[in-house]
C-alpha positions in Angstrom: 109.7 118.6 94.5 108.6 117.7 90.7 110.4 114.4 91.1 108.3 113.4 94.4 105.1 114.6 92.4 106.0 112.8 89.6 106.7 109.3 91.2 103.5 109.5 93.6 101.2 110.7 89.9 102.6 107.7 88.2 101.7 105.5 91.7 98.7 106.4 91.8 98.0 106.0 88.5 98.6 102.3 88.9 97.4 100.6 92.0 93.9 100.2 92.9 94.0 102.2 96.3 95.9 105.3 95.3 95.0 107.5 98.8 97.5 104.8 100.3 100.4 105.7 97.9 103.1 107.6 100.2 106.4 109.1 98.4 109.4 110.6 100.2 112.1 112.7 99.1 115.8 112.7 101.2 117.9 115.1 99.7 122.0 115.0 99.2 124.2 117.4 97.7 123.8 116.5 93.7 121.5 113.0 95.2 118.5 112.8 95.8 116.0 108.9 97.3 112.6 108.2 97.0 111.0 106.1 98.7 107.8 104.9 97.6 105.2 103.3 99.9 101.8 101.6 98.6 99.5 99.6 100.2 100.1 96.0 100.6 97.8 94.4 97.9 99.4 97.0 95.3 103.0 96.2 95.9 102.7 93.6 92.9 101.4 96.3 90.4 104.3 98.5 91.6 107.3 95.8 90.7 105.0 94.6 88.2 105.9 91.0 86.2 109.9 90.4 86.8 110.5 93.7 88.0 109.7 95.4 84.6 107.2 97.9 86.4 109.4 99.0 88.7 112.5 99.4 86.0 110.3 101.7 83.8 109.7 103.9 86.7 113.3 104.0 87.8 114.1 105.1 83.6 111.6 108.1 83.9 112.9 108.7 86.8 116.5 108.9 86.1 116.2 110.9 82.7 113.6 113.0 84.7 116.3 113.7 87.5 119.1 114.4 84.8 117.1 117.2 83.3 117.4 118.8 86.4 121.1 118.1 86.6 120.6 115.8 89.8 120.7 111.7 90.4 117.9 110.3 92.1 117.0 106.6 93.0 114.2 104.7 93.7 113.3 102.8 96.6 109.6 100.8 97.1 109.3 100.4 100.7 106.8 97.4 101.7 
């Protein structure tokens, strides 16, 4: 569960409504997905300009996720 805690902390941290911020975990074997919802107005700050927002979570994510000998990937559900 600290990789679901982590993404919706870092969420939260960045839009302007962050009681709205939703994260999901699906586990696999060695796998895990996110998915990260946020209210509409705040999908912007999520991606961020050209997607760099959104590729800064996914690194944290990933070396996050290796520590723990497991993959995990990102998905922001509008």
């Amino acid at each position: 569960m600290a990789l679901k805690e982590l993404i919706a902390t870092i969420a939260q941290a960045l839009v302007d409504d962050p009681d709205s911020v939703e994260v999901t975990q699906i586990e696999g074997d060695h796998n895990s997905l996110i998915e990260l919802r946020v209210a509409k107005p705040d999908v912007g700050k999520i991606i961020g300009k050209d997607g760099r927002t959104a590729q800064s979570i996914r690194t944290i994510l990933t070396a996050a996720s290796t520590k723990l000998g497991r993959r995990a990937h990102l998905d922001i559900v509008d």
